[in-house]
The first five atom37 places (N, CA, C, CB, O) and aatype in JSON, in Angstrom:
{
  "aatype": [20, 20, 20, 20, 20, 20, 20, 20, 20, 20, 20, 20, 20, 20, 20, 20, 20, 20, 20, 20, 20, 20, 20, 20, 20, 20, 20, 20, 20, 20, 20, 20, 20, 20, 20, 20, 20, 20, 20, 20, 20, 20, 20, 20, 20, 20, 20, 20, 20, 20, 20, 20, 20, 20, 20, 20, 20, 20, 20, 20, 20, 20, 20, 20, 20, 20, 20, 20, 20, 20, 20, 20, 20, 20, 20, 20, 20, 20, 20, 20, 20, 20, 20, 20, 20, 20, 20, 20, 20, 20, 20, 20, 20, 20, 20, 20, 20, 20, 20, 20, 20, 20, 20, 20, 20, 20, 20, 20, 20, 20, 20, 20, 20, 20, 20, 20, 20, 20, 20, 20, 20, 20, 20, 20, 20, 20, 20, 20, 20, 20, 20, 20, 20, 20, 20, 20, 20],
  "atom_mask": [
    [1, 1, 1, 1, 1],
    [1, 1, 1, 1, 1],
    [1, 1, 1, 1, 1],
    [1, 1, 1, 1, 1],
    [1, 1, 1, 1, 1],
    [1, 1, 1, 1, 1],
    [1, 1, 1, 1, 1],
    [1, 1, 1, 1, 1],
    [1, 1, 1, 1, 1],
    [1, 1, 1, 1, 1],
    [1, 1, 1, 1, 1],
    [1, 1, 1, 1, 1],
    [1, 1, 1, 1, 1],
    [1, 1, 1, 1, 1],
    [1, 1, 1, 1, 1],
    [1, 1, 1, 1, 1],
    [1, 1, 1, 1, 1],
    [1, 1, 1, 1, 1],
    [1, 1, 1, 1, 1],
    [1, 1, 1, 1, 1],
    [1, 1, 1, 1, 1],
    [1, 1, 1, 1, 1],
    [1, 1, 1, 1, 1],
    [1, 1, 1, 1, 1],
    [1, 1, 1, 1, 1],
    [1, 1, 1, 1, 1],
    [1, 1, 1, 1, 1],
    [1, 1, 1, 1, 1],
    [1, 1, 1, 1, 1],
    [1, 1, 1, 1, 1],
    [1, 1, 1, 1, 1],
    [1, 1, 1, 1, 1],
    [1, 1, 1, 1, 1],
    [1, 1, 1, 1, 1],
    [1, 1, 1, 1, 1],
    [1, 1, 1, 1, 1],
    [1, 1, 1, 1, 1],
    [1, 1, 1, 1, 1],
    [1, 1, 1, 1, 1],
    [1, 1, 1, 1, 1],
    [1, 1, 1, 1, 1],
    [1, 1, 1, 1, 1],
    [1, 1, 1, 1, 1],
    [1, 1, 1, 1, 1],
    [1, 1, 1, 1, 1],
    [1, 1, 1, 1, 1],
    [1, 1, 1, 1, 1],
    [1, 1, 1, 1, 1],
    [1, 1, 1, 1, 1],
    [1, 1, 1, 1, 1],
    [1, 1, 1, 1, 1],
    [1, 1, 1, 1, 1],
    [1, 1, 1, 1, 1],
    [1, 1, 1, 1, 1],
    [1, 1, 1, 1, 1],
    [1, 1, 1, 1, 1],
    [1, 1, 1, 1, 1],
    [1, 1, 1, 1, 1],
    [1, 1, 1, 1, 1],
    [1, 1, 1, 1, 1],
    [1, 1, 1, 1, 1],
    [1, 1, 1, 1, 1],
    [1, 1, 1, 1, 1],
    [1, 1, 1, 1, 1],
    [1, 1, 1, 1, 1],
    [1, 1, 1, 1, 1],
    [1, 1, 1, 1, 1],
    [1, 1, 1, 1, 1],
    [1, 1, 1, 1, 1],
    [1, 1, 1, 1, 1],
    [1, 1, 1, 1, 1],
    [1, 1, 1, 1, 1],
    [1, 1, 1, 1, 1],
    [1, 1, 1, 1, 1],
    [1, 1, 1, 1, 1],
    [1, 1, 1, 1, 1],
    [1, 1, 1, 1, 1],
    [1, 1, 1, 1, 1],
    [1, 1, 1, 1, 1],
    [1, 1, 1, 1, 1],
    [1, 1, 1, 1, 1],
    [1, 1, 1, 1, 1],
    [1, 1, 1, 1, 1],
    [1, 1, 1, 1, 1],
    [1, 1, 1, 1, 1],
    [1, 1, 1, 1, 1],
    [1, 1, 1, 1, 1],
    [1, 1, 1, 1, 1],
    [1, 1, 1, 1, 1],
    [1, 1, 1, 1, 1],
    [1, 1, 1, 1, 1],
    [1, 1, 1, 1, 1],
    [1, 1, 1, 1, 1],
    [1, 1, 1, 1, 1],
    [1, 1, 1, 1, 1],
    [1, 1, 1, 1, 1],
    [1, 1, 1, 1, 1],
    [1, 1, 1, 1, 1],
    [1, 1, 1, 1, 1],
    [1, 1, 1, 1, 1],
    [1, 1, 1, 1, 1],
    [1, 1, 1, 1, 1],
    [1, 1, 1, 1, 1],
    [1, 1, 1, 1, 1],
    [1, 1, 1, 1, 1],
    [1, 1, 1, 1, 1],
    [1, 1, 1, 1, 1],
    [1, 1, 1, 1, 1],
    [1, 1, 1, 1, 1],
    [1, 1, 1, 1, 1],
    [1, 1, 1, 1, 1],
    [1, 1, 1, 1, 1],
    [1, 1, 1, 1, 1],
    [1, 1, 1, 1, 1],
    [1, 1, 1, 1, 1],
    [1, 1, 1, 1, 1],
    [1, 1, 1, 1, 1],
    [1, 1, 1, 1, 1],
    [1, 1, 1, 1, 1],
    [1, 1, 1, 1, 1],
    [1, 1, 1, 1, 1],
    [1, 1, 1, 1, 1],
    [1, 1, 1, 1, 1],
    [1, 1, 1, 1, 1],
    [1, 1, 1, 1, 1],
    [1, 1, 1, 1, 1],
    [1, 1, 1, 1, 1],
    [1, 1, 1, 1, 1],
    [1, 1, 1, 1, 1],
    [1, 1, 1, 1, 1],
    [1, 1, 1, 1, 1],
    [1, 1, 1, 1, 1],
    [1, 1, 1, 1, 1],
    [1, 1, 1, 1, 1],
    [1, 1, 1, 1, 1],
    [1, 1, 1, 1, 1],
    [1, 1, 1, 1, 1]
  ],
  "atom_positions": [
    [[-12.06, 0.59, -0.9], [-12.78, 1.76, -0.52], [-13.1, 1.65, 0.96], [-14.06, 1.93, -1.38], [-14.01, 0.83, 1.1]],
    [[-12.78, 2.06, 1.9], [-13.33, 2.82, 2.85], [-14.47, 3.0, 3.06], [-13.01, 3.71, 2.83], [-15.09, 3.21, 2.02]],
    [[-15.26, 3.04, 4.27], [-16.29, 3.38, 4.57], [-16.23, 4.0, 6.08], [-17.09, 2.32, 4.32], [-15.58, 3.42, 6.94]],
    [[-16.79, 4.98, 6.31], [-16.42, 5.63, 7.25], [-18.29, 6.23, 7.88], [-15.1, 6.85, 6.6], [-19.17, 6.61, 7.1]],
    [[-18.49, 6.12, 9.82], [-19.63, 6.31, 9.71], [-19.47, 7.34, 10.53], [-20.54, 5.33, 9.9], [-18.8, 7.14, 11.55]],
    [[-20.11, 8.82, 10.23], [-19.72, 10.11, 11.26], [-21.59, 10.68, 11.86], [-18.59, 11.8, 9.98], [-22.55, 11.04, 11.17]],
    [[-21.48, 10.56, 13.23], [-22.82, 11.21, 13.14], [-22.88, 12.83, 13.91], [-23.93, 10.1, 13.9], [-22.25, 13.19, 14.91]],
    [[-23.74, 13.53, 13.16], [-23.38, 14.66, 13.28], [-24.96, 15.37, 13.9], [-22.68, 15.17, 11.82], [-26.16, 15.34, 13.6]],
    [[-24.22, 15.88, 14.74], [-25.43, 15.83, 15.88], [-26.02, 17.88, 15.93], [-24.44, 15.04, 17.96], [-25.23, 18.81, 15.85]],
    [[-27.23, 17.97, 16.05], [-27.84, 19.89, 16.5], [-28.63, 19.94, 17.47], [-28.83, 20.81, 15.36], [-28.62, 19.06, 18.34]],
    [[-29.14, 20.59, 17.48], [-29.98, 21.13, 18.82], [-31.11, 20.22, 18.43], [-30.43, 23.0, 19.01], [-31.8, 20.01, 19.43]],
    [[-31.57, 19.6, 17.36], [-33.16, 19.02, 16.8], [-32.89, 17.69, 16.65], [-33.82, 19.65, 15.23], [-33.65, 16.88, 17.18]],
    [[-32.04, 17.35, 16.08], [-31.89, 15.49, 15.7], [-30.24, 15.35, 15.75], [-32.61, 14.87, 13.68], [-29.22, 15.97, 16.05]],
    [[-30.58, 14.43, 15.37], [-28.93, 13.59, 15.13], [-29.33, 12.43, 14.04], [-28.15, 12.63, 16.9], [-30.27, 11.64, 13.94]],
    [[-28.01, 12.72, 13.19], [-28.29, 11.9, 11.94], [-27.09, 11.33, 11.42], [-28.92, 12.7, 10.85], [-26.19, 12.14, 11.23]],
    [[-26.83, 9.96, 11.11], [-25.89, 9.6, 10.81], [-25.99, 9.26, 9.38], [-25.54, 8.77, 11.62], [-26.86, 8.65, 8.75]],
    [[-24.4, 10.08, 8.88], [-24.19, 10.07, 7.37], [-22.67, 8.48, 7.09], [-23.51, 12.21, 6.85], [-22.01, 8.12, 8.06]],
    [[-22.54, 8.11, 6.29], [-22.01, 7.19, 5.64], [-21.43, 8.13, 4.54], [-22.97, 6.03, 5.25], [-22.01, 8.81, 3.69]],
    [[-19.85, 7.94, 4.87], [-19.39, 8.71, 3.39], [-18.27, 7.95, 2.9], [-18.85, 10.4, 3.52], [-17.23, 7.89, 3.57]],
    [[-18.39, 7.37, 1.83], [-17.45, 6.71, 1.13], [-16.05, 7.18, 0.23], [-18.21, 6.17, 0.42], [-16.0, 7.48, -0.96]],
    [[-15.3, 7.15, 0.89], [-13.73, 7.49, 0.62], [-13.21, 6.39, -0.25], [-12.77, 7.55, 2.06], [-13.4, 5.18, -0.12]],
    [[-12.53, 7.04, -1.18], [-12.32, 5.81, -2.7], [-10.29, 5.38, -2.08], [-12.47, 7.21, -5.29], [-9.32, 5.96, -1.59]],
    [[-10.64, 4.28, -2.49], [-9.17, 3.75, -2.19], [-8.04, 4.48, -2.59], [-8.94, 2.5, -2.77], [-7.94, 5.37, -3.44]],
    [[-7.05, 3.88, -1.71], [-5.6, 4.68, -1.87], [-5.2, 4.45, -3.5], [-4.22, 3.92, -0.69], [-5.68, 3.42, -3.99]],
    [[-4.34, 5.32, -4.45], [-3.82, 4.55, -5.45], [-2.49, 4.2, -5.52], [-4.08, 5.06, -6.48], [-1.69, 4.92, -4.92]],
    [[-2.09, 3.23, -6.15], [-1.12, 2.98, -6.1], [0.2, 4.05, -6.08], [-1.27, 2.23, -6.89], [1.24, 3.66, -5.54]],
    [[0.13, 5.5, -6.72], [0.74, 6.32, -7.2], [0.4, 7.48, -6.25], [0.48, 6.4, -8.55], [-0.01, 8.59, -6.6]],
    [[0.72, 6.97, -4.7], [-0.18, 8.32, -4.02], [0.61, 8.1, -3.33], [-1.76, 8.52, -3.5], [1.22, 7.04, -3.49]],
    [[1.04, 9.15, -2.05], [1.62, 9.27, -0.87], [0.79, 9.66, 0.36], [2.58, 10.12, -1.06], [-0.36, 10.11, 0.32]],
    [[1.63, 9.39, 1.62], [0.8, 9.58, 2.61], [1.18, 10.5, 3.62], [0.54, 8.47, 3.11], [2.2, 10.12, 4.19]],
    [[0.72, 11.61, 4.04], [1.8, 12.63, 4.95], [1.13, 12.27, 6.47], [1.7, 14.72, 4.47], [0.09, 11.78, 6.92]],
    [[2.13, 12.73, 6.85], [2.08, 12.76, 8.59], [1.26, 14.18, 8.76], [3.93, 12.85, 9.52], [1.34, 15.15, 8.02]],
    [[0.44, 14.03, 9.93], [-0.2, 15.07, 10.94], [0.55, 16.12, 11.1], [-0.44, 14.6, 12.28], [0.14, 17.28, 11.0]],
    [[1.91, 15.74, 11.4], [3.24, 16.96, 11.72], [2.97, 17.58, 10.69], [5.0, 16.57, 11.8], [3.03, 18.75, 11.05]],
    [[2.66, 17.56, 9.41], [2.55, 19.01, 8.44], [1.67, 19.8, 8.97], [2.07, 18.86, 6.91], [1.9, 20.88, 9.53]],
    [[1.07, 19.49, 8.87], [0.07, 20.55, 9.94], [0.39, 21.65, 10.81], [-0.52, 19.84, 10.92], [-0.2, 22.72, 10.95]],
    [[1.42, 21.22, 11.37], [2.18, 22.2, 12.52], [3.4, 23.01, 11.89], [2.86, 21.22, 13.86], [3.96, 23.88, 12.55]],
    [[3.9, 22.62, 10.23], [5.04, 23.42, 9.65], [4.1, 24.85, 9.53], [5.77, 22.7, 7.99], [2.87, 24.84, 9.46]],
    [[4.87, 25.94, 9.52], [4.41, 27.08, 9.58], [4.57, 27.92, 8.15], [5.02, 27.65, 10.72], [5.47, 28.72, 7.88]],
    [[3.35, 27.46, 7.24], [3.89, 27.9, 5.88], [2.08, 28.04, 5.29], [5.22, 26.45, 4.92], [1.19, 27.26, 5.63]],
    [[1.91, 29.13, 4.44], [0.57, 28.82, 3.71], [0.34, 27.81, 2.9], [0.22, 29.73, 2.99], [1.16, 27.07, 2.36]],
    [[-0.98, 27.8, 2.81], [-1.12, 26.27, 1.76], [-0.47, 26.25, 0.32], [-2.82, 25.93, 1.37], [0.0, 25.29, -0.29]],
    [[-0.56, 27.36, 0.0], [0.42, 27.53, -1.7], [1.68, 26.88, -1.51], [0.93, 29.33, -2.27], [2.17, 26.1, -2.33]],
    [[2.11, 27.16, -0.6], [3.65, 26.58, -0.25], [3.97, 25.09, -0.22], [4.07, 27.03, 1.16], [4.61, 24.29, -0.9]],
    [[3.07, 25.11, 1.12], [2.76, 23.9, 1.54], [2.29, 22.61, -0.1], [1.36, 24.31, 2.77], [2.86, 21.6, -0.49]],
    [[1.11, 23.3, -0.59], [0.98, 22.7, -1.86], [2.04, 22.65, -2.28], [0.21, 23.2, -2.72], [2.48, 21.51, -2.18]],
    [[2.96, 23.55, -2.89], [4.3, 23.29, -3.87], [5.26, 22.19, -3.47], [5.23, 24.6, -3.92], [6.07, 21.61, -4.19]],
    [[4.92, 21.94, -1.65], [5.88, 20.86, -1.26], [5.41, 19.71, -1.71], [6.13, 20.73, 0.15], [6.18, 18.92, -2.28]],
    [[3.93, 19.39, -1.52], [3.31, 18.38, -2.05], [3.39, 18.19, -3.29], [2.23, 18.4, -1.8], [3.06, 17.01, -3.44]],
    [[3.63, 18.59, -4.22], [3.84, 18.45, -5.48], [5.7, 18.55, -5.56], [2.87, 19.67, -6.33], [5.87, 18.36, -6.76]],
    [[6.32, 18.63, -5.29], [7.55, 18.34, -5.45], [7.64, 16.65, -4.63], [8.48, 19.68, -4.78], [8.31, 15.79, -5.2]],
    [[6.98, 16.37, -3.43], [7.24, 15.11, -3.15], [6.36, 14.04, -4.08], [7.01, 14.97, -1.67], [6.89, 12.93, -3.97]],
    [[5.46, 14.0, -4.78], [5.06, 13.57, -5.59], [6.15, 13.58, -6.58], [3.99, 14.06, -5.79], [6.63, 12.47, -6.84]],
    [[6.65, 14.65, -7.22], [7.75, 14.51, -8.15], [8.91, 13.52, -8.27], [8.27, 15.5, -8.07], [9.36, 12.77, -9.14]],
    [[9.21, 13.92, -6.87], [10.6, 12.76, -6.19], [10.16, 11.53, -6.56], [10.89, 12.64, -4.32], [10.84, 10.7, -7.17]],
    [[8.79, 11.37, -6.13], [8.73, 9.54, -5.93], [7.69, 9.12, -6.97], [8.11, 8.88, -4.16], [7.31, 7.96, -7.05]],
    [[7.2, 10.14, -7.8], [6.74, 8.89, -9.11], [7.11, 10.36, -10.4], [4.22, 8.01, -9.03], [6.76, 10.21, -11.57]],
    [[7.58, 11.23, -10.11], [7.82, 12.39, -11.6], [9.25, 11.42, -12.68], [8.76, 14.66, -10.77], [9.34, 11.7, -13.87]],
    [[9.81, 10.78, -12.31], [10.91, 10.1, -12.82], [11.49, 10.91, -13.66], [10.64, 8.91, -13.4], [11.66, 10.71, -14.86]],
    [[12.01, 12.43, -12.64], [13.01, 13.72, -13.46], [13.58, 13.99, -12.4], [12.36, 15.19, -14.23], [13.03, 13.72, -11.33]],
    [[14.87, 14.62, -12.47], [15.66, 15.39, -11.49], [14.95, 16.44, -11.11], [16.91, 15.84, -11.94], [14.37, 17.42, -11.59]],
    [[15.16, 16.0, -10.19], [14.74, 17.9, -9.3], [15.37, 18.75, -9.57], [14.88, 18.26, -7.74], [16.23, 18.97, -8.72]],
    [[15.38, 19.54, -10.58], [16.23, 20.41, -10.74], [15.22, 21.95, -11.12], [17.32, 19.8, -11.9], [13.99, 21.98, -11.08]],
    [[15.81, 22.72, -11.36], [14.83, 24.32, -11.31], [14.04, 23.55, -12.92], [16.19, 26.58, -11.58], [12.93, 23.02, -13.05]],
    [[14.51, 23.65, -13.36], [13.94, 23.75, -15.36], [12.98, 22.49, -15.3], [15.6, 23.36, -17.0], [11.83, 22.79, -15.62]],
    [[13.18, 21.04, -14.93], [12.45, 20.37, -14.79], [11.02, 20.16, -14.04], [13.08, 19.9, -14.66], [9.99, 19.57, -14.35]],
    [[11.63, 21.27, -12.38], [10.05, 21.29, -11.98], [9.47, 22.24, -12.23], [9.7, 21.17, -10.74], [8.25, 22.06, -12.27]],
    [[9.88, 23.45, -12.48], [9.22, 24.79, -13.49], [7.86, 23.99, -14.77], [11.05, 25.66, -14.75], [6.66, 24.15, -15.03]],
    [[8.85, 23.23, -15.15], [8.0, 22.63, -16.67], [6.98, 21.17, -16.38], [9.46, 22.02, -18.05], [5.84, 21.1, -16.84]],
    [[7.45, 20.36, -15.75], [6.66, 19.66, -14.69], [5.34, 20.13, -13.68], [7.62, 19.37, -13.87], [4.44, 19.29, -13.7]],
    [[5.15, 21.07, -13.01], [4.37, 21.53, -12.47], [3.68, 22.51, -13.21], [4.82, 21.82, -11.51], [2.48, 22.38, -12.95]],
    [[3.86, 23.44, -14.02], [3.47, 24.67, -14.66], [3.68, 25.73, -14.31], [2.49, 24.79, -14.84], [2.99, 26.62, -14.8]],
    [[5.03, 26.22, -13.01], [4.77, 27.78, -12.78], [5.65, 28.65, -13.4], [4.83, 28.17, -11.37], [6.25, 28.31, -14.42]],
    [[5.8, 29.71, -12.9], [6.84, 30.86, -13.57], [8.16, 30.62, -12.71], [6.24, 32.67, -13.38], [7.99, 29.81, -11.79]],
    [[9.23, 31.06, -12.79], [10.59, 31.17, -12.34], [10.43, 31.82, -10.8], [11.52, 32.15, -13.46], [10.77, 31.31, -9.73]],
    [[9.86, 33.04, -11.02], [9.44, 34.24, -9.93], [8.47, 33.19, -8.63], [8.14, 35.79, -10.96], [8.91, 33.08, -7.48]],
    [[7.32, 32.58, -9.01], [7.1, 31.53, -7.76], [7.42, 30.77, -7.62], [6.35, 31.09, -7.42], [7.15, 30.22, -6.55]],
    [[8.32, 30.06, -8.7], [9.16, 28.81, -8.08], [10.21, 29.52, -6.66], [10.36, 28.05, -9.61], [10.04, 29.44, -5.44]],
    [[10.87, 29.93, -7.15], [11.92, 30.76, -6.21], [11.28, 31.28, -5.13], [12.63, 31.96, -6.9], [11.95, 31.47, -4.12]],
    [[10.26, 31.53, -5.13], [9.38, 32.48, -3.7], [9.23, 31.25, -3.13], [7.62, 33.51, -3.91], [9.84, 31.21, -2.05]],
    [[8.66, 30.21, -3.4], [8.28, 28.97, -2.92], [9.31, 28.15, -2.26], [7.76, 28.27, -3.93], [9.05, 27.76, -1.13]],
    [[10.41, 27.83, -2.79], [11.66, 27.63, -2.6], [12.47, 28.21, -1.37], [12.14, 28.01, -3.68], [13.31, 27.66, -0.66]],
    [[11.9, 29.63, -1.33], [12.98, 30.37, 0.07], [12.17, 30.37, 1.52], [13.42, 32.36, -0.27], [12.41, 30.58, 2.71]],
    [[10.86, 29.95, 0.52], [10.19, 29.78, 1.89], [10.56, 28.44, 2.52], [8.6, 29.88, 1.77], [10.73, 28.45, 3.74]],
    [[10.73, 27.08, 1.75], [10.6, 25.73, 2.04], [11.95, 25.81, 2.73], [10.35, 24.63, 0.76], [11.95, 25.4, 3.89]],
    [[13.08, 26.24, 2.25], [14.31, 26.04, 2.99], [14.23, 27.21, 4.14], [15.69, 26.16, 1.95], [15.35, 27.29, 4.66]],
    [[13.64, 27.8, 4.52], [13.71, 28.69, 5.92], [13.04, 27.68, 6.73], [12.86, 30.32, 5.97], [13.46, 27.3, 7.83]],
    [[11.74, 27.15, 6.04], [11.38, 26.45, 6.87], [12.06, 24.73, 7.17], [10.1, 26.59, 6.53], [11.41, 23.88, 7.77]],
    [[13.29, 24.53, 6.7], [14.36, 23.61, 6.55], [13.63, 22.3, 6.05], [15.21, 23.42, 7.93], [13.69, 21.27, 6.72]],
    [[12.77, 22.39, 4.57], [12.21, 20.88, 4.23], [12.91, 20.61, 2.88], [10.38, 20.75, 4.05], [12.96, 19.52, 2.3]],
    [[13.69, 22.31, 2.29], [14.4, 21.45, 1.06], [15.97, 22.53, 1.39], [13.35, 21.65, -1.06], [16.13, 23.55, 2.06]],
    [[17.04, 21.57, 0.45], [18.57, 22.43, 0.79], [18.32, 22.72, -0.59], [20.32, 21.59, 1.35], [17.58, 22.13, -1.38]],
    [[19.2, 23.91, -0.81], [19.14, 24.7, -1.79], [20.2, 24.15, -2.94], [19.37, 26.09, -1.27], [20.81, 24.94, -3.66]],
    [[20.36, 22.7, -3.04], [21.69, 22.12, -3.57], [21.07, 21.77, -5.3], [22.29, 20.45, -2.46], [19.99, 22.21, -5.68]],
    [[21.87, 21.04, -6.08], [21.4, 20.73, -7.37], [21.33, 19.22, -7.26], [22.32, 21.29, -8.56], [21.92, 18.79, -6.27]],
    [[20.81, 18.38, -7.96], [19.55, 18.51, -7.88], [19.08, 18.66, -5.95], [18.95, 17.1, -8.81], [19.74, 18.17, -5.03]],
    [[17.66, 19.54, -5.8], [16.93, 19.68, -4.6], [16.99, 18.59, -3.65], [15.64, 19.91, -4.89], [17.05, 17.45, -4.12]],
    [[16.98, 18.69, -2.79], [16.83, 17.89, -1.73], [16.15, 18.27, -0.91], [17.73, 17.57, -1.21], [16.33, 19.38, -0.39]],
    [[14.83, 17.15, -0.45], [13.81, 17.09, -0.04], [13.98, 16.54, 1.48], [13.07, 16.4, -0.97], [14.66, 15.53, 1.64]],
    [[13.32, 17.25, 2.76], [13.72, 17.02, 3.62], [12.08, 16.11, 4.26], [14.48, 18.34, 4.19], [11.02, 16.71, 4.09]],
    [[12.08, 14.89, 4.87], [10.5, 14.34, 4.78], [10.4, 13.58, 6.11], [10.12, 13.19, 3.33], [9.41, 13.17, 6.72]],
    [[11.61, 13.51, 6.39], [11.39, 12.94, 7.97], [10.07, 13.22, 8.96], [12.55, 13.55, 8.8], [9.77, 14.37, 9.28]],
    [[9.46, 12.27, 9.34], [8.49, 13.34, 10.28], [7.09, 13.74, 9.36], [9.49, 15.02, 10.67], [5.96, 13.88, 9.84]],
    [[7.42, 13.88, 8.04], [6.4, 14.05, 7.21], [6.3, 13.76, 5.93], [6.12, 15.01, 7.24], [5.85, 14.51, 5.07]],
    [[6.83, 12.41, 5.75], [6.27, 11.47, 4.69], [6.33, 10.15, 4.78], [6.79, 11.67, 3.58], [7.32, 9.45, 4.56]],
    [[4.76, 9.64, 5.26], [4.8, 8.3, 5.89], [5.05, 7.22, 4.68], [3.34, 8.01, 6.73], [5.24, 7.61, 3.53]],
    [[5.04, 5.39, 5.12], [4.89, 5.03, 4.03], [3.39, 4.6, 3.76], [5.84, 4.11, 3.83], [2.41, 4.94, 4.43]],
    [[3.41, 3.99, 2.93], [1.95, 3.95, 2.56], [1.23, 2.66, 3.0], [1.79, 4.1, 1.04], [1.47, 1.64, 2.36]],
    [[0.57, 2.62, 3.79], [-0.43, 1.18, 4.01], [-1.67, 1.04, 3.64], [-0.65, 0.81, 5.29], [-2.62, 1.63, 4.16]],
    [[-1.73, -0.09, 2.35], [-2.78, -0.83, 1.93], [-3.69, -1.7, 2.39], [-2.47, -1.27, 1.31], [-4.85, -1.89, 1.99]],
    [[-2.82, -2.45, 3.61], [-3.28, -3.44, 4.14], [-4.85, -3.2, 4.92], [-2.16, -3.85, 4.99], [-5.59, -4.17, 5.11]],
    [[-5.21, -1.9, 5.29], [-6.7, -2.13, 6.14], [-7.67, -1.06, 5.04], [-6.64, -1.39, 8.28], [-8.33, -0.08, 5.4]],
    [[-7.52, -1.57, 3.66], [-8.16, -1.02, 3.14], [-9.46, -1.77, 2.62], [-7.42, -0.51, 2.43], [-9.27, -2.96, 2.4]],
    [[-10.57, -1.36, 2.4], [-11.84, -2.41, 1.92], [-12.44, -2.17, 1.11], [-12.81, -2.71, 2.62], [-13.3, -1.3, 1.1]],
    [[-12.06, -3.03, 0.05], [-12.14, -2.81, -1.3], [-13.81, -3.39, -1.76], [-10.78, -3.66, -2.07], [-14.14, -4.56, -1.57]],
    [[-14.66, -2.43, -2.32], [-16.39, -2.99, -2.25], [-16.14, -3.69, -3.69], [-18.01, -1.48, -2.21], [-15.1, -3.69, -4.35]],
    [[-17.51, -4.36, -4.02], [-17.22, -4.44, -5.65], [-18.31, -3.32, -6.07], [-17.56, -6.18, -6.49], [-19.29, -2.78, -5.56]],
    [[-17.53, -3.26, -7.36], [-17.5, -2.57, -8.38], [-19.1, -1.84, -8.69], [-16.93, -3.51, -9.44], [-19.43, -0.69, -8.95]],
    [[-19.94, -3.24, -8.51], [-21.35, -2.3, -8.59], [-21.95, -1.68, -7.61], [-22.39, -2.93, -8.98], [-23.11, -1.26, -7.68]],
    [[-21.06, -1.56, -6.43], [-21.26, -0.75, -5.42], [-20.6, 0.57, -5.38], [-20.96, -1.4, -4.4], [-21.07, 1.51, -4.73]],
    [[-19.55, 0.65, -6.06], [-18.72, 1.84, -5.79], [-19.0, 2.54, -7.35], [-16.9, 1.43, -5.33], [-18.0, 3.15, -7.72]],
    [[-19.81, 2.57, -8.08], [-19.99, 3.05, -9.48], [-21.46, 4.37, -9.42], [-20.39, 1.4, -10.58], [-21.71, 5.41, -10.03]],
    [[-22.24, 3.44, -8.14], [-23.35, 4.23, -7.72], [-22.6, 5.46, -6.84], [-24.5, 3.26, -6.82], [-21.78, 5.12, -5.99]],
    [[-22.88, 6.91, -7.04], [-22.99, 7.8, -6.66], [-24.58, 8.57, -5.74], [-22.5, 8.19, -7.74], [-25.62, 8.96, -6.26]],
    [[-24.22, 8.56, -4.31], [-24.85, 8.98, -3.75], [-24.83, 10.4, -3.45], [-24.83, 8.34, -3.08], [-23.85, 11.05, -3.09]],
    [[-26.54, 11.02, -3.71], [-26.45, 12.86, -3.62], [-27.18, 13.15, -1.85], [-27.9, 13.89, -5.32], [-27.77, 12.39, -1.08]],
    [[-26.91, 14.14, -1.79], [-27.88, 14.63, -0.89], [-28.78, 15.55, -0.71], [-27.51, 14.78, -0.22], [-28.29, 16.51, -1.3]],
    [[-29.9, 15.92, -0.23], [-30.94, 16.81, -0.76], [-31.19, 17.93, -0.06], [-32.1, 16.2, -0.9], [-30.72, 17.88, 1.07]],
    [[-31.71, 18.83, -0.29], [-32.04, 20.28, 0.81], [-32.13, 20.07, 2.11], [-33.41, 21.03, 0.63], [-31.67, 20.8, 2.99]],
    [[-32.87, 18.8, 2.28], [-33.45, 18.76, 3.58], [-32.4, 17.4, 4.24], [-35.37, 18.45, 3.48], [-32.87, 16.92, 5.27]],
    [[-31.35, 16.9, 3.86], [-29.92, 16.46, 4.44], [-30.42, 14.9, 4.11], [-29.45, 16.95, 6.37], [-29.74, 13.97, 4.55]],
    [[-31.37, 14.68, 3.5], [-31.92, 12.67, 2.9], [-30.58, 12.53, 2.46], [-33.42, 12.22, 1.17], [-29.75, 13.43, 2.63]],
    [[-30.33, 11.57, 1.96], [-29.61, 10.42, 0.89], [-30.26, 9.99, -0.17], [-29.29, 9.14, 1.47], [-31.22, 9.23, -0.22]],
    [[-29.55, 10.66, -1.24], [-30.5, 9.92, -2.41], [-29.4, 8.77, -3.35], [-31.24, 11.39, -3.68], [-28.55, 9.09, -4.18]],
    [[-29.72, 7.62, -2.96], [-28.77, 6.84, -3.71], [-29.57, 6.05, -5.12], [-28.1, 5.7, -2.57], [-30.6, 5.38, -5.03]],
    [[-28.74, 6.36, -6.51], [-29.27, 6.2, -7.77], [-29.72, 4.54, -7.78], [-28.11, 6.69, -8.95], [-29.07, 3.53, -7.49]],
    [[-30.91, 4.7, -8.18], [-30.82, 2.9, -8.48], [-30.05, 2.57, -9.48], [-32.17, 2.14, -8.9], [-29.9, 1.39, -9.78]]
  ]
}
């Protein structure tokens, strides 16, 4: 787990929050910044993310019928989704799909991650009207 310290500053105080980000999982990917700059809405953009998830842990062909039934959509937004991703040149329109990731699918590094124990990361911390920390005993 991560720990990350951001202080966030107004015209009256400045207060620094602690927000705890839960570790990478094993079954996760990591994208590059460059998505950011592809020119597509997030629906899209989502559908790419979920097709590269598919590729690298769905253990099915990319094919129309498999990610239709795999993901849950209709035929009609698969295909809308699809003409958008290849205009924007991240998949070829071949059988099975081909996923284009250069540039935007990093690999994954574990190594500077900081793993707390367990009776630390089980407690859930809230925050209150007036911006406290309330951490559960």
């Amino acid at each position: 787990m991560a720990v990350f310290a951001v202080t966030v500053c107004s015209v009256f105080t400045t207060r620094r929050n602690i927000y705890h980000v839960p570790a990478m999982e094993k079954q996760c990917i990591t994208i590059s910044n460059n998505f950011v700059l592809v020119e597509l809405d997030a629906a899209t953009k989502g559908f790419f993310i979920q097709l590269l998830l598919l590729s690298q842990y769905g253990n099915i062909e990319l094919i129309k019928k498999n990610i239709i039934k795999a993901i849950g959509i209709d035929k009609k937004t698969y295909d809308k989704y699809i003409i958008e991703l290849a205009g924007a040149n991240l998949v070829s329109l071949t059988t099975p799909l081909t996923l284009y990731t250069e540039n935007i699918l990093l690999e994954n590094d574990f190594s500077k991650q900081k793993k707390l124990p367990m009776k630390k990361v089980n407690k859930i911390a809230e925050i209150d009207d007036n911006g406290n920390i309330i951490i559960p005993k």
